[in-house]
C-alpha positions as CSV (number, residue, x, y, z in Angstrom):
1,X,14.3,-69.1,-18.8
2,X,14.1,-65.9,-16.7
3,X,11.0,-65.0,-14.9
4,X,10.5,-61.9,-17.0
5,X,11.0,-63.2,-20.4
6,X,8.6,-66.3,-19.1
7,X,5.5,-63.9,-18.9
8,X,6.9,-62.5,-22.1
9,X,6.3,-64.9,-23.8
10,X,3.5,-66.1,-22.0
11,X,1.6,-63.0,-22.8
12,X,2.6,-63.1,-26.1
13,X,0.9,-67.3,-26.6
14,X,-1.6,-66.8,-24.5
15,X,-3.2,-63.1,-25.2
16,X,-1.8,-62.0,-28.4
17,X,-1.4,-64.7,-30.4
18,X,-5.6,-66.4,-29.9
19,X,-6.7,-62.6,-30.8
20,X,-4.7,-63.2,-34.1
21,X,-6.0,-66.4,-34.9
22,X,-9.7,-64.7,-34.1
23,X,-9.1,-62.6,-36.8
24,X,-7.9,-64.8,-39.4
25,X,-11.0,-66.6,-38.9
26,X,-13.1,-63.8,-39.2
27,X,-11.0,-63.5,-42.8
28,X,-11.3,-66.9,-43.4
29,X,-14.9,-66.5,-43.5
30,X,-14.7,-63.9,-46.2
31,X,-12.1,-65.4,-48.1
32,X,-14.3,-68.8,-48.4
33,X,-17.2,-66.0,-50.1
34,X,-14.9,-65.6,-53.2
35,X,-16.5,-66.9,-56.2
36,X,-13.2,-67.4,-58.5
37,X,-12.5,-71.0,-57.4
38,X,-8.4,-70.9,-58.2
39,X,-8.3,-67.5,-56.3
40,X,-10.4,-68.1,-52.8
41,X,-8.2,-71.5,-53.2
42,X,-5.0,-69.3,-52.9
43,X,-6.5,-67.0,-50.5
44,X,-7.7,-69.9,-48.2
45,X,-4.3,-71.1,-48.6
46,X,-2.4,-68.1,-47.9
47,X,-4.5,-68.1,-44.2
48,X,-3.9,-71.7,-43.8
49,X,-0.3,-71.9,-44.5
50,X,1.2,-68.3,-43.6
51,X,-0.9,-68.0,-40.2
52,X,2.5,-67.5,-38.6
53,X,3.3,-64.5,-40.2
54,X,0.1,-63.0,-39.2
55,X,0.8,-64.0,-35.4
56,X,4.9,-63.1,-35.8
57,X,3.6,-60.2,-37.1
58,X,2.0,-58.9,-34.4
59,X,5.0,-59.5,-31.8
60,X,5.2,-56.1,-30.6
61,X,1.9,-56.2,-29.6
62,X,3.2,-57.8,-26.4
63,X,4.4,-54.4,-24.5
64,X,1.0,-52.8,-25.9
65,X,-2.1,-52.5,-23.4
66,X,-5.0,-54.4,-24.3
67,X,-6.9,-51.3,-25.5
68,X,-4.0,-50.7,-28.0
69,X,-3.6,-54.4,-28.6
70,X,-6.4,-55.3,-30.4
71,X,-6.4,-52.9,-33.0
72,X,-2.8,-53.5,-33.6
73,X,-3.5,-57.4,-33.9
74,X,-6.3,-56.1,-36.6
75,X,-4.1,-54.2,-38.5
76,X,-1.4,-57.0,-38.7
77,X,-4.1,-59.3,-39.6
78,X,-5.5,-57.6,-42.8
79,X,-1.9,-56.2,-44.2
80,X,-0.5,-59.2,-43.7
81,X,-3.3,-61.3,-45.1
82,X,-2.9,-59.4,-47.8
83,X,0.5,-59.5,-48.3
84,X,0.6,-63.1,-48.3
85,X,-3.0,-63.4,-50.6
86,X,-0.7,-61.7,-53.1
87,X,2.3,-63.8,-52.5
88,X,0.4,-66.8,-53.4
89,X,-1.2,-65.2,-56.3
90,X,2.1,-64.2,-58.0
91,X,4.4,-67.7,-56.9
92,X,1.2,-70.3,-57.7
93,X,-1.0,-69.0,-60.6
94,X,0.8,-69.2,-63.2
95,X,2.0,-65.8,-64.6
96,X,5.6,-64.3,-65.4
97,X,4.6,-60.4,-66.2
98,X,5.6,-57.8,-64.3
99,X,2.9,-55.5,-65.7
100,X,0.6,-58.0,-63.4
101,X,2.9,-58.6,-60.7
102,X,3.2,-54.4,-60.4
103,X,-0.6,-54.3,-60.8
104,X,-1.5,-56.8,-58.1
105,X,1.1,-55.0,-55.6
106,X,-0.7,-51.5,-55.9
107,X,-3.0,-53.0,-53.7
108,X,-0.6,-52.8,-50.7
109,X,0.7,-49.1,-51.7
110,X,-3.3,-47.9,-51.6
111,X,-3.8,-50.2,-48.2
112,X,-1.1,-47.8,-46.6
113,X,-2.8,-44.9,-48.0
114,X,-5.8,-43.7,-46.3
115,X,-8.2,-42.6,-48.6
116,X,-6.7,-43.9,-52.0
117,X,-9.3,-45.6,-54.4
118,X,-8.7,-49.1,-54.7
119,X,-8.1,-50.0,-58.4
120,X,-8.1,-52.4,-60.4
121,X,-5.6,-54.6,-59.2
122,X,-6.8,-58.2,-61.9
123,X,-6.7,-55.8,-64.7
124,X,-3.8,-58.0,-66.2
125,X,-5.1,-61.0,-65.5
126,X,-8.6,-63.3,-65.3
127,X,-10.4,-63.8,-62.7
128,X,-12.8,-62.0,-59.8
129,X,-12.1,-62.0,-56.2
130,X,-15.6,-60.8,-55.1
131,X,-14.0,-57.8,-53.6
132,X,-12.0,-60.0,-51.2
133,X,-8.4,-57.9,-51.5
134,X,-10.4,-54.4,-52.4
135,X,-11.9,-55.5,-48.7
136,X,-8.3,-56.3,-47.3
137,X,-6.8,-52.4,-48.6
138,X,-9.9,-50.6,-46.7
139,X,-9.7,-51.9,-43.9
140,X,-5.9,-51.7,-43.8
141,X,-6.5,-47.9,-44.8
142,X,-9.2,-47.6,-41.8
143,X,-6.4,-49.4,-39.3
144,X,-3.4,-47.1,-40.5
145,X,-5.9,-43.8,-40.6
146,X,-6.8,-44.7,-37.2
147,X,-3.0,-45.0,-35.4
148,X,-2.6,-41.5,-33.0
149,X,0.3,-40.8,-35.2
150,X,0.4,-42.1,-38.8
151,X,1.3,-39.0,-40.2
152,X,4.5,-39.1,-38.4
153,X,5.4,-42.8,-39.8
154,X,3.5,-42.2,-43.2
155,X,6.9,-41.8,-45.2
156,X,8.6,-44.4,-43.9
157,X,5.6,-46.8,-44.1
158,X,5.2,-46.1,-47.8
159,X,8.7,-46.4,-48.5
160,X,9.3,-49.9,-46.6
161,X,5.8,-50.9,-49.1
162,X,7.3,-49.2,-51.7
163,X,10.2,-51.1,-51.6
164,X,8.4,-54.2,-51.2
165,X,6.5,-53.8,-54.0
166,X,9.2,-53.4,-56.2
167,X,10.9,-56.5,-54.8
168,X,7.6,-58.6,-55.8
169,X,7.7,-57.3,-59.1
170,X,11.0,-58.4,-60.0
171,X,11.4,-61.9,-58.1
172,X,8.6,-63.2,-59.5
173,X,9.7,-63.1,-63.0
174,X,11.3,-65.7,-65.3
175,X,14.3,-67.5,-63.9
176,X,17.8,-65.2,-65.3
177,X,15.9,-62.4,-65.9
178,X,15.0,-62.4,-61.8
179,X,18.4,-62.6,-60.4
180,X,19.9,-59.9,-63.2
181,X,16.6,-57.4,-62.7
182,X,17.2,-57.7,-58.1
183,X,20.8,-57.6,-58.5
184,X,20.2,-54.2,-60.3
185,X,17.6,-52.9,-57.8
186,X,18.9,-54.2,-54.3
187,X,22.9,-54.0,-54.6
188,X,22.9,-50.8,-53.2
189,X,20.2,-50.9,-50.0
190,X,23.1,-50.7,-47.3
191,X,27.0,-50.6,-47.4
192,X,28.0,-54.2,-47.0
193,X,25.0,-56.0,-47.9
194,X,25.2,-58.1,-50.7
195,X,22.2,-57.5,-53.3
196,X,20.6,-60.5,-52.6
197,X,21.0,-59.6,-48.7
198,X,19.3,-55.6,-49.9
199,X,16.5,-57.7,-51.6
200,X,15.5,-59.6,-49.0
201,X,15.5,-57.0,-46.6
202,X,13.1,-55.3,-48.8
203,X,10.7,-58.2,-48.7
204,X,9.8,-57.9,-44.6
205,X,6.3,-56.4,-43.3
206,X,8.1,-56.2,-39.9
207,X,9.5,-52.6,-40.4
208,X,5.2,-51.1,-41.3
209,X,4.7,-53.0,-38.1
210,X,7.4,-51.6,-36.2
211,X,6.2,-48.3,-37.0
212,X,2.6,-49.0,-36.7
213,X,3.6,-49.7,-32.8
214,X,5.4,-46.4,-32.6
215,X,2.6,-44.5,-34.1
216,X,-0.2,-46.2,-32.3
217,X,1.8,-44.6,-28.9
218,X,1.5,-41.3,-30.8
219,X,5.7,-41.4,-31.4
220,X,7.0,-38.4,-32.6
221,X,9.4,-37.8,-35.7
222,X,13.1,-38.8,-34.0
223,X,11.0,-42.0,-32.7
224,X,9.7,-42.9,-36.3
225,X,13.2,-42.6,-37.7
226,X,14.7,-44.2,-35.5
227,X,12.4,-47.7,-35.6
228,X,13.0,-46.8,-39.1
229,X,16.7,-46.7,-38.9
230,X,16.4,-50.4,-36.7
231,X,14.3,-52.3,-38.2
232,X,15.3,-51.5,-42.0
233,X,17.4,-53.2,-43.1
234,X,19.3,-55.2,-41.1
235,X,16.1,-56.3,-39.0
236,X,14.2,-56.6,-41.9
237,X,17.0,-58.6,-43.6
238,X,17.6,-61.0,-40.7
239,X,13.5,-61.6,-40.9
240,X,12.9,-62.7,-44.6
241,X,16.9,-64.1,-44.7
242,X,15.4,-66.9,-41.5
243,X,11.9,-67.7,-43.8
244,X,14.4,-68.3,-46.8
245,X,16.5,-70.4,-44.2
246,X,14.0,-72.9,-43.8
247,X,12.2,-72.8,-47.2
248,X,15.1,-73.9,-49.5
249,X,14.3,-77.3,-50.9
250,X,10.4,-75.9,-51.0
251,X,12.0,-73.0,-53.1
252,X,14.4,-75.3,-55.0
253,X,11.2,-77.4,-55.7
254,X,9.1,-75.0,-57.1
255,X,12.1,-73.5,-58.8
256,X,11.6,-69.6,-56.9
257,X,14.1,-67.3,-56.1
258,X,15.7,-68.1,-53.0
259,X,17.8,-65.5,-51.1
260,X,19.5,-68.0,-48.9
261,X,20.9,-70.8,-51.7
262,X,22.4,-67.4,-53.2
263,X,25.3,-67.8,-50.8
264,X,26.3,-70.9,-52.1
265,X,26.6,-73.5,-49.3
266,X,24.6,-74.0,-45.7
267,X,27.7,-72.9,-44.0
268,X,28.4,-69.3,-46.1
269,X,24.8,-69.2,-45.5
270,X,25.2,-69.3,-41.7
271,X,27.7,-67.0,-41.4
272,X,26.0,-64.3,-43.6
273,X,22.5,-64.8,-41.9
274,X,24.7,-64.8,-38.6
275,X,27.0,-61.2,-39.2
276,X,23.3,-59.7,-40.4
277,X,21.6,-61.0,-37.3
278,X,23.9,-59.5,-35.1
279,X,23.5,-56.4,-37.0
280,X,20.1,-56.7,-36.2
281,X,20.9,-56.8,-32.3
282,X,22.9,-54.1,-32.6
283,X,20.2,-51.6,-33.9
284,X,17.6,-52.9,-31.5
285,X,20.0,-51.5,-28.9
286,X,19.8,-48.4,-29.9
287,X,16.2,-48.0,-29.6
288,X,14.3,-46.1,-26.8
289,X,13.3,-49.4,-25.6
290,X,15.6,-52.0,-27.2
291,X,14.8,-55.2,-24.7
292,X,11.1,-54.9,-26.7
293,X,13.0,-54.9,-30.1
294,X,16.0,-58.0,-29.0
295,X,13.1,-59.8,-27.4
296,X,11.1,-60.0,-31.1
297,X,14.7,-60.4,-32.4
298,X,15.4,-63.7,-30.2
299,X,11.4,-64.7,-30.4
300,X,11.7,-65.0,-34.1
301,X,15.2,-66.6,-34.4
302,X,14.1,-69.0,-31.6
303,X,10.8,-69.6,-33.5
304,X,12.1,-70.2,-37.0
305,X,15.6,-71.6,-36.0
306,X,13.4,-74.8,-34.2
307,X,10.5,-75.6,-37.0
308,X,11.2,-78.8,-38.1
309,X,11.8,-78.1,-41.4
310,X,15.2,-77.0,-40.6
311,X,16.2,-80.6,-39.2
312,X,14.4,-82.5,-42.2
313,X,17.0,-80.3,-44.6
314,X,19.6,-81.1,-41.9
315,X,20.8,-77.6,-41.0
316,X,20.6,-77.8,-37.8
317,X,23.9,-76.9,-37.2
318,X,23.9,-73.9,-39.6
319,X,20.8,-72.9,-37.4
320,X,22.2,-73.4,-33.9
321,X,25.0,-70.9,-35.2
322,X,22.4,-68.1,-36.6
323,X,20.8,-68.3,-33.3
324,X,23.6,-68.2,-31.2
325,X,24.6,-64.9,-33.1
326,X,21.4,-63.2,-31.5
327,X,21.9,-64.8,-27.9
328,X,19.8,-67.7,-28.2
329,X,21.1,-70.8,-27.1
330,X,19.6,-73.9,-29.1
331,X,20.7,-76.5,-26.9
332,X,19.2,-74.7,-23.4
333,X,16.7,-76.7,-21.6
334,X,13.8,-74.2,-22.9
335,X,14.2,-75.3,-26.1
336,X,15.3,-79.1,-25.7
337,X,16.0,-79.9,-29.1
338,X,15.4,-83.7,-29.7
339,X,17.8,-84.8,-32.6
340,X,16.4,-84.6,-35.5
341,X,12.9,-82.6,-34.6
342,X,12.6,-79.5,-32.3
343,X,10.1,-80.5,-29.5
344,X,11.0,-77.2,-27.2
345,X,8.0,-76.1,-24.9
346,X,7.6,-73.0,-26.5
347,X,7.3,-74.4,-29.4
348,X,4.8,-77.1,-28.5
349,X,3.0,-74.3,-26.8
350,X,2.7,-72.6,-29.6
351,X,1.2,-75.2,-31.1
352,X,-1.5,-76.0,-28.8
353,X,-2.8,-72.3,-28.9
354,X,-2.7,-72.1,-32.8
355,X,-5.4,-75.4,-32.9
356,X,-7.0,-74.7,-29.8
């Protein structure tokens, strides 16, 4: 590994990453306050389970100085834990309606909204949270109101969480009617993308992040479209393609929508994750500062490409092709791949910090 990507990453496991985890725990705590039993179970297990997003998440916050770091990292922290609080609610509890699904999802549309009331987001549904998500969208408002230039990424922001919304409201419904209803919605997100591809580029948090990092350097409007333009969709759809990489027989299991099995076979897969991935590359390079953009690109391939739930489905060689379409090299000493578990120091690093 090169000296400069070493305290890249270094800064990233050992700075960013323990100031994420602080805040989860300080969510944890008010998660465990929620009186509903089934829902501070889901939002205890949304923290537990999706931690990673939360610290992937806040990637960028790597090239940040500290005194912009930390509010960054608290900004990734509540969306996200929101995002995923909702998640959980819509794949585990139960429900089919897309009344509820759309009501629920509001929450995130206010939470990139300074100043918008929260509602009633259970109105469909039984149950009290104790406050717990109308706690999540204020201080996700606060976070956004407080970035030097939110007005400048405000549209893109709440289109990205528009679009999210939508997808959550469709892929949550009744198997049939959710494949017909995102076919509809998502064929048309980019020339060339197939509307399963569209979909799940419409299901990332990584482009409001993207533009939270821009914003909290006071961008100006050719740098917000521009991240715009990178990280949505083909960043966004490399992102949530890699997390349905790795979930499929958890997906199959559960019987949810899967993005990936929609190609038909691990190799198909491969190739499509691939050709977006390099996509992906491609508009990081074109950024003001594209070796911070390919470095979250790589991070997150490397990261997701090495969990060992990709050798227990046996893809390992479907993943060693997606990451060598992004310039990461699988079988490189820094990520010494054991054969049948990854056991790469960065990895096991990553680990350490995360208990620690």
């Amino acid at each position: 590994m090169d000296r400069e990507l070493a305290v890249r990453v270094r800064r990233f496991l050992l700075d960013i990453v323990p100031e994420a985890s602080r805040e989860l725990r300080r969510l944890k705590r008010v998660a465990a306050r929620i009186p509903d039993a089934v829902l501070r179970r889901e939002a205890l297990a949304s923290i537990a389970r999706k931690d990673f997003h939360v610290h992937g998440g806040c990637i960028l916050a790597t090239f940040l100085p500290k005194a912009c770091a930390k509010p960054y990292v608290k900004l990734v922290a509540a969306f996200e834990t929101a995002v995923d609080y909702l998640d959980n609610l819509c794949d585990r509890a139960g429900h089919e309606e897309e009344e509820d699904f759309r009501a629920l999802h509001q929450a995130l549309e206010d939470a990139v909204t300074p100043g918008a009331q929260p509602g009633d987001y259970f109105r469909h549904r039984s149950g009290d949270d104790g406050g717990y998500l109308h706690a999540l969208v204020r201080e996700s408002q606060a976070s956004f109101a407080a970035l030097p230039a939110y007005e400048v990424v405000a549209p893109y922001v709440k289109e990205v969480t528009r679009r999210y919304c939508e997808l959550q409201a469709l892929k949550h419904l009744a198997p049939g009617e959710r494949e017909e209803r995102c076919a509809r919605a998502f064929a048309h997100v980019a020339p060339g993308m197939r509307w399963f591809e569209g979909a799940a580029a419409s299901g990332s948090t990584l482009p409001t992040f993207a533009l939270a990092f821009g914003a909290i350097q006071d961008c100006d409007a050719n740098r917000a479209r521009e991240l715009y333009d990178a990280y949505f969709p083909w960043i966004s759809g490399f992102h949530i393609l890699l997390d349905y990489f790795i979930d499929q027989l958890e997906d199959a299991t559960h019987r949810e929508l899967n993005f990936v099995a929609c190609y038909g076979d691990p190799d198909r897969a491969a190739e499509g994750i691939a050709a977006i991935g390099r996509q992906a590359i491609a508009r990081a390079g074109e950024t003001s500062d594209p070796d911070h953009h390919v470095f979250a690109i790589r991070a997150m391939c490397g990261f997701y490409c090495t969990r060992p739930k990709v050798f227990g489905q046996g893809l390992g060689k479907q993943a060693a092709l997606i990451a060598s379409a992004v310039g990461v090299d699988l079988e490189a000493d820094r990520w010494r791949l054991a054969r049948h578990a990854a056991v790469g120091p960065l990895l096991s690093l990553y680990r350490r910090v995360t208990r620690s």
